[in-house]
C-alpha positions in Angstrom: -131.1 -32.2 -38.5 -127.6 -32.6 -39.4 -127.4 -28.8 -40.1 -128.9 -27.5 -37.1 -126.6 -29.9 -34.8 -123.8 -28.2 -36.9 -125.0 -25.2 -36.7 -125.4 -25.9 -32.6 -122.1 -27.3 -32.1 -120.5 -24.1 -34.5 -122.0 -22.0 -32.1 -121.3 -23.8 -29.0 -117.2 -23.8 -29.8 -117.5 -20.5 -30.7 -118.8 -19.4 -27.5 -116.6 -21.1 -25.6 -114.0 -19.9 -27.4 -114.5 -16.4 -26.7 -115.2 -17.4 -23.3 -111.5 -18.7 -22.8 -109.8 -16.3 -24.7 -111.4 -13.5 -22.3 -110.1 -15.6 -19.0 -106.8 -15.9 -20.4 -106.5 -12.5 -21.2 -105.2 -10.1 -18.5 -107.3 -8.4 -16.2 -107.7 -4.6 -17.4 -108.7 -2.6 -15.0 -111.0 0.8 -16.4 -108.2 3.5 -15.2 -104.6 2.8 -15.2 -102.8 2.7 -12.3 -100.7 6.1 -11.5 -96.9 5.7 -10.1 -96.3 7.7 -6.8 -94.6 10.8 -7.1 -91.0 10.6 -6.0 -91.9 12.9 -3.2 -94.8 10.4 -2.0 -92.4 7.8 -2.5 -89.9 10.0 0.0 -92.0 10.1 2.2 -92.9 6.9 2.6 -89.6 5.9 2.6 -88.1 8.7 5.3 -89.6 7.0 8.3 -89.3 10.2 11.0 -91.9 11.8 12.5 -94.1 14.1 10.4 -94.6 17.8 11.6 -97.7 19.4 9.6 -97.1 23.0 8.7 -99.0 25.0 6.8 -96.9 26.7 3.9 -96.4 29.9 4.8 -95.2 28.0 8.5 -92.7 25.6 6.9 -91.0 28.2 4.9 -90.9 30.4 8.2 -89.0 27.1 9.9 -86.8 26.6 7.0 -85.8 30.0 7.1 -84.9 29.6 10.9 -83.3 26.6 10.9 -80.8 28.1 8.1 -80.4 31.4 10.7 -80.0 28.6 13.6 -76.7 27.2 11.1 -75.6 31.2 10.4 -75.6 31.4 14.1 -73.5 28.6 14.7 -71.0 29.7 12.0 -71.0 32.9 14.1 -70.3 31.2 17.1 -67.5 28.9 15.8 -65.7 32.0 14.0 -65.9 33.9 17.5 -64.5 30.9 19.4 -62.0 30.9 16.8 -60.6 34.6 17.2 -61.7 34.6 20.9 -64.9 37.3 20.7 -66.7 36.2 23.5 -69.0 39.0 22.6 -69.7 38.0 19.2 -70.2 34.4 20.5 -73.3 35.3 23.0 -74.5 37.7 20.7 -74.8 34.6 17.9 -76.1 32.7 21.2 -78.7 35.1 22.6 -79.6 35.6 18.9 -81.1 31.7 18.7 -81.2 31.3 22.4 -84.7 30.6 24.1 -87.0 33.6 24.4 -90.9 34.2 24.6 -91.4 34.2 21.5 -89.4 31.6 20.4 -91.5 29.6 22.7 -94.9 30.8 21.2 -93.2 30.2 17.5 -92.3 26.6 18.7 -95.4 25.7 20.5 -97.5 27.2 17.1 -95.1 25.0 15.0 -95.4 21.7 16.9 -99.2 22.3 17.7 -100.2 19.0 15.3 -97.0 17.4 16.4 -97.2 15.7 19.7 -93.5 15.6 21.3 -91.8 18.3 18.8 -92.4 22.1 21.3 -90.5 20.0 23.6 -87.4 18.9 22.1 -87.6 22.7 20.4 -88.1 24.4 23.3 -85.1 22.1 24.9 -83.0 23.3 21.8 -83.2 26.9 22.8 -82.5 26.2 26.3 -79.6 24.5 25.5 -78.2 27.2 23.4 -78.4 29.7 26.5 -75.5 27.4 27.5 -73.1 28.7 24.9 -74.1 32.2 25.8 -73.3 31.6 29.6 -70.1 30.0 28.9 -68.8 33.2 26.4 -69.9 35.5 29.2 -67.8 33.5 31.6 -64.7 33.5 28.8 -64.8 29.9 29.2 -63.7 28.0 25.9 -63.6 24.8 27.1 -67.5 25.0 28.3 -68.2 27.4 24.7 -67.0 24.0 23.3 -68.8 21.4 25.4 -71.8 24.0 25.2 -71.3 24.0 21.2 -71.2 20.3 21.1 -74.5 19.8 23.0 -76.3 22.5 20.8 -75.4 20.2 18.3 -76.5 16.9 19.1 -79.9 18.6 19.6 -79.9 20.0 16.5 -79.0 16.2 15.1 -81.4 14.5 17.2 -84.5 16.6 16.1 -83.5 16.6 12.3 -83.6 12.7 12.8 -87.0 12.5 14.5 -88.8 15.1 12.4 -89.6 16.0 9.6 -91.9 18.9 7.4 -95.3 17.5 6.3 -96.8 20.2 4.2 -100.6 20.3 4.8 -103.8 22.8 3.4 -105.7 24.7 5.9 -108.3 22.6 6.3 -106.3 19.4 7.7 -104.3 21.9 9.9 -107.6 22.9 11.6 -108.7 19.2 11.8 -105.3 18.2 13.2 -105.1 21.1 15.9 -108.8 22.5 16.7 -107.1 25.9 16.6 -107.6 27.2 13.2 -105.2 28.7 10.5 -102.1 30.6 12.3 -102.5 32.9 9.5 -105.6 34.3 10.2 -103.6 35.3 13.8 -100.0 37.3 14.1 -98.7 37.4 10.9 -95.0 37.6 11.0 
């Protein structure tokens, strides 16, 4: 009797035992837990607006934007030497047009808010062209100076979000632009 209350209590410690070394043991879980990718972390750190494009879109506004910059370098080596003509030609180049307006309205399409300030970047650029017709520095200038501010304002409300063609036709009901005009 002895033996078997032994043999009982071995069994008991033992499974308590086991029983406390498993609760004071971490908790695993099956699959480990994955960092976020420094550009996931980016973007949930850069708090503006998000513009979904698909691919072939963003890279067509990246290159624009870095013709929009060549165009201002235009403009401020014109005002410099006093071309007029090269400075509305640099204007009129990025200046509002229909089809900037169809490009901007196609771009914003899943961004409520950006065609607008776009479209109000273009316009404001016909301001610069105006003012070199006239020969008038001081308005090329203030004209200039404006352009800018746009440019600053948008580039700190927006920014790229990269997206396949399947959330691009959830987030706009319009299906992929690449299956319009390809440009």
């Amino acid at each position: 009797m002895i033996r078997i209350v032994l043999l009982l209590s071995l069994a008991l410690v033992s499974l308590v035992s086991l029983v406390w070394m498993g609760a004071c043991r971490p908790e695993t879980s099956s699959a480990p837990e994955t960092p976020p990718s420094a550009a996931e972390t980016l973007d949930r750190i850069d708090l503006r607006a998000p513009v979904p494009l698909l691919p072939m879109m963003a890279k067509r506004q990246k290159e624009n934007m870095r013709d929009h910059l060549l165009a201002v370098r235009e403009i401020v080596v014109g005002f410099a030497s006093d071309d007029f003509a090269a400075i509305e030609r640099a204007a009129q180049r990025i200046g509002f047009s229909e089809d900037k307006r169809q490009m901007c309205t196609q771009m914003g399409a899943a961004a409520p808010g950006f065609t607008e300030q776009a479209l109000a970047f273009h316009h404001r650029v016909d301001g610069i062209a105006d003012a070199a017709r006239e020969r008038d520095r001081v308005r090329v200038l203030a004209q200039l100076g404006a352009t800018l501010e746009t440019c600053t304002a948008c580039h700190s409300t927006w920014k790229q979000q990269v997206v396949d063609v399947a959330t691009w036709e959830r987030l706009t009901s319009t299906g992929s632009p690449s299956q319009e005009k390809r440009h």
